[in-house]
N, C-alpha and C positions, 0 to 999 in steps of 0.2 A: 716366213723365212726363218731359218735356222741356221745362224751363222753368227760364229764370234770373230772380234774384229781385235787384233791383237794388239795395234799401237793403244785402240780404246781402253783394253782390259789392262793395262799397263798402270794407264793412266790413273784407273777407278781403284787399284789396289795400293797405288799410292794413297788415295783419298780416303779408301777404307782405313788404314790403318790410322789418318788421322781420326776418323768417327770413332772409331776404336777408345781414341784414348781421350775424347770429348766424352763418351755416353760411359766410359767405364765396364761399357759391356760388353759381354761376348758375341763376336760379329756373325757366326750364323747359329745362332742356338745355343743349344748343349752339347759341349761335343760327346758325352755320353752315347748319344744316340748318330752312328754313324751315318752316312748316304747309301742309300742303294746303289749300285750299277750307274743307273738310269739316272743317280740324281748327283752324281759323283766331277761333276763338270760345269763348270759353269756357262751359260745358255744366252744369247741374247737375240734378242728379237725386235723389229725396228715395225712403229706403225706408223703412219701414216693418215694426219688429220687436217681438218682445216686449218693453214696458216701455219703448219708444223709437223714436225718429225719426232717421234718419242721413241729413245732406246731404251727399251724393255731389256735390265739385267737381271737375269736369276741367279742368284748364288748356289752353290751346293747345295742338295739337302731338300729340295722341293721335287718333287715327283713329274711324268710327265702331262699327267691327267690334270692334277693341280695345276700346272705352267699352263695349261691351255686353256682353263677356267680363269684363270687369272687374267690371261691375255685378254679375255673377252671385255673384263671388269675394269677393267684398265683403259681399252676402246671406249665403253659406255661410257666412261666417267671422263674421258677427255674430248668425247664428242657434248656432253652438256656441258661442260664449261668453254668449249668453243662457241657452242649456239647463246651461252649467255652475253657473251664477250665480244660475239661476232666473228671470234677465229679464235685457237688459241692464244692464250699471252705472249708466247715466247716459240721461237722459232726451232730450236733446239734444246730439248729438256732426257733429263736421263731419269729414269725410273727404275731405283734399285730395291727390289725386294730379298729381302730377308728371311729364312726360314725361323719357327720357332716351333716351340713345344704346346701340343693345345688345338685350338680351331680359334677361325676367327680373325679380321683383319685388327691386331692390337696398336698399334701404334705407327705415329708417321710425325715424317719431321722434314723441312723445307731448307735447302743451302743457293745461297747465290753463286758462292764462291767456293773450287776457281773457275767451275761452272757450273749453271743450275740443274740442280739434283733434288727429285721426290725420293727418301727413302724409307721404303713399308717395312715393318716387318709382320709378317702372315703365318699365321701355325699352319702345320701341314694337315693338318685334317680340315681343314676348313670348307664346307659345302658350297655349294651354289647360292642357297638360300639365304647363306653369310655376305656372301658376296652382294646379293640383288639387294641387302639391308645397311650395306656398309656407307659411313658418313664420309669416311677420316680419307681416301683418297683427292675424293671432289673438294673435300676441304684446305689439305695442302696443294694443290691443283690451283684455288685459287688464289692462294697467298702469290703464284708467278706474276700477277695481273696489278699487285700494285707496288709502289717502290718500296725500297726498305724505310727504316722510321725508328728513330733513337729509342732504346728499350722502354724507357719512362712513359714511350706512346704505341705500346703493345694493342692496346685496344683499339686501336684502329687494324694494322692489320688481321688480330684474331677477331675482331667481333666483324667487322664486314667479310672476312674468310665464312666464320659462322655462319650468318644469316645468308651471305649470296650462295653456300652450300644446298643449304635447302630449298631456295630457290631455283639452281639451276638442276636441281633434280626432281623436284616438281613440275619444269616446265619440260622436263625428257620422259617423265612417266614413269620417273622413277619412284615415286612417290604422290598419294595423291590430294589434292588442294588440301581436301579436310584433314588428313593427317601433316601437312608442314602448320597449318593455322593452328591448330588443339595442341600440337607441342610447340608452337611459340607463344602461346596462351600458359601454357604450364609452366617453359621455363625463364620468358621475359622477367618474370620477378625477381631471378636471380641478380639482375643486372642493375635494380633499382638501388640508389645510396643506403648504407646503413650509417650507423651512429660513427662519428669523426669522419665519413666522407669529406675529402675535400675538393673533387671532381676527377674528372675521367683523368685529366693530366699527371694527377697525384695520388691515385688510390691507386694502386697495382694489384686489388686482392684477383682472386681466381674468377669471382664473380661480376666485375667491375668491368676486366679486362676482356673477357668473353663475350659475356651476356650484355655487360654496358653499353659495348661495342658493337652485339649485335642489335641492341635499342634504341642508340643511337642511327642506326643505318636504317632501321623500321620506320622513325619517325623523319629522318630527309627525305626518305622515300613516299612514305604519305603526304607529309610540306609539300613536295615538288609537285608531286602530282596534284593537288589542293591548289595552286597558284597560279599551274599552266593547264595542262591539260593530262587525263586521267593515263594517257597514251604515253607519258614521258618522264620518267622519274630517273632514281638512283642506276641503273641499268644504263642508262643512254649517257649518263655522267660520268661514269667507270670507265664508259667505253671511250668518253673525251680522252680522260686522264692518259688510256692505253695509245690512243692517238699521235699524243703531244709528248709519246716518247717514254712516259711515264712507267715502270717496271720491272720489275725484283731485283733484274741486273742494275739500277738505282737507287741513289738514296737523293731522297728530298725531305725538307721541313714538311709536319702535318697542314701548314696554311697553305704552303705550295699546290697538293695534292687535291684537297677542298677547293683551294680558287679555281684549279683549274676544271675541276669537276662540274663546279656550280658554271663556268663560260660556256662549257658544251650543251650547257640546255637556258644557259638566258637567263641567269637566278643568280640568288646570292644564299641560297637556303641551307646549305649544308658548313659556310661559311659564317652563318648569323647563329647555326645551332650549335658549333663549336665554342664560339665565347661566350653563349650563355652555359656553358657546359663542361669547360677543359679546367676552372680553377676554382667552381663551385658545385657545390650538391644539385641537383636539379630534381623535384621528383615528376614523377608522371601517373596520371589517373590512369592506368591500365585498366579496370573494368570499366572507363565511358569510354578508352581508346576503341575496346574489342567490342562493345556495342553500336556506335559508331560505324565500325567494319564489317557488324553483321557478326562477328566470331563469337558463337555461343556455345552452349555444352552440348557438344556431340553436332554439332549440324553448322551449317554457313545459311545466313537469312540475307534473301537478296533485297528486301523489301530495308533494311539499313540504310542511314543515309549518305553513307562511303561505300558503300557494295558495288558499287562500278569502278573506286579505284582496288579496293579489295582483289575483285577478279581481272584487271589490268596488271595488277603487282606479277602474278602469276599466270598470268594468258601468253 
């Protein structure tokens, strides 16, 4: 469909011009480089997924070819994070893309408020093959799925955003086993304490908050499935949380969010590794975790003594 909805576009230009003066930048590009014809109007497009309705906004300044490349990118990446979730998080979500200068989806960023809003910005050259390689949608996609969380505990929602990214596009084919294992092999380290750590709750660095965040959710997700059964981990926990109401349009305390996580599967594990965790260093043998799981150089070994939950994390 190809139809703008004008009480909407109202609305969203109000909003723009707040991001406007939040990001300090200029809201479609550069105006150097004008729109063509074709790109001189702004476009929206409404899709249609599990549990949800996504209005696809295109601003000026994006092509048509591109708008329809995009659309598709847009589809795949919100039908994986349905099938990880069960459905999408949120029932009505807007997706505003942005033109820029360049190729490549560059940047994204997640608002609740005064409704929830994905918005990309996308260079207009940007290919197919950009698109089939792209993290940063599926990543703010799933920041929808759990509540907001006082800044100080950033790391939880960027590091489980993280880590459930590549999961739920590994289990859409968007990527495959051995390539999400060998890059979380490479860049888990980043997330390990360095010198003055004083845990996740209180270290804000870049690496803490991301990657802490996302090793933190690796190891609940191994625990759980270690405890009960290889079939049930951080996935079915998430999906508690989304359940019991839990979701971007909210804010809860981090122990709220974990307690409730850890009831949907009968555990207390994501809740026990929090206060070994939120106000001290913790470190972790990452080379006996990935041997363990089978994760070696270049290859997945099934013969591992976690290789069944290994290929369960991503089955």
């Amino acid at each position: 469909m190809n139809s703008i909805l004008a009480p909407n576009r109202r609305r969203h230009l109000a909003r723009r011009s707040v991001l406007v003066a939040l990001t300090g930048a200029p809201l479609f590009g550069c105006a150097e480089v004008p729109p063509r014809p074709d790109e001189a109007a702004p476009v929206v497009e409404l899709l249609e997924v599990p549990g949800a309705t996504l209005e696809v906004q295109f601003a000026p300044g994006l092509g048509a070819q591109l708008r329809a490349d995009a659309l598709l990118w847009v589809q795949r990446g919100a039908l994986a994070v349905a099938a990880y979730f069960g459905h999408f998080p949120l029932p009505q979500v807007e997706v505003l893309l942005l033109p820029a200068d360049g190729d490549g989806v560059q940047a994204g960023v997640s608002y609740a408020e005064p409704s929830p809003l994905v918005r990309i910005r996308l260079g207009r050259e940007t290919t197919q093959a950009q698109f089939s390689a792209d993290w940063i949608l599926v990543h703010e996609m799933a920041h929808l799925a759990l509540p907001r969380v006082p800044r100080s505990q950033d790391w939880l929602h960027e590091g489980f955003a993280t880590y459930v990214e590549a999961l739920a596009r590994g289990r859409a084919g968007m990527v495959s086993a051995l390539d999400v294992w060998q890059a979380w092999r490479r860049e888990m380290p980043l997330g390990l304490p360095q010198i003055g750590d004083r845990g996740l709750d209180h270290t804000p660095t870049w690496g803490r908050t991301y990657w802490g965040g996302a090793l933190f959710g690796l190891l609940a997700d191994v625990g759980m499935r270690k405890q009960g059964t290889p079939t049930r981990g951080l996935q079915h926990a998430l999906q508690g949380v989304l359940a019991a109401g839990g979701d971007y349009r909210v804010a809860w305390p981090v122990a709220r969010i974990l307690a409730t996580a850890d009831a949907a599967v009968g555990q207390t594990t994501l809740s026990e590794l929090y206060a070994q965790m939120r106000d001290r260093a913790v470190m972790t043998d990452l080379p006996a975790l990935w041997r363990e799981l089978g994760v070696a150089d270049g290859e997945l070994r099934d013969d591992a003594p976690l290789a069944a939950v290994r290929r369960a994390i991503l089955s």
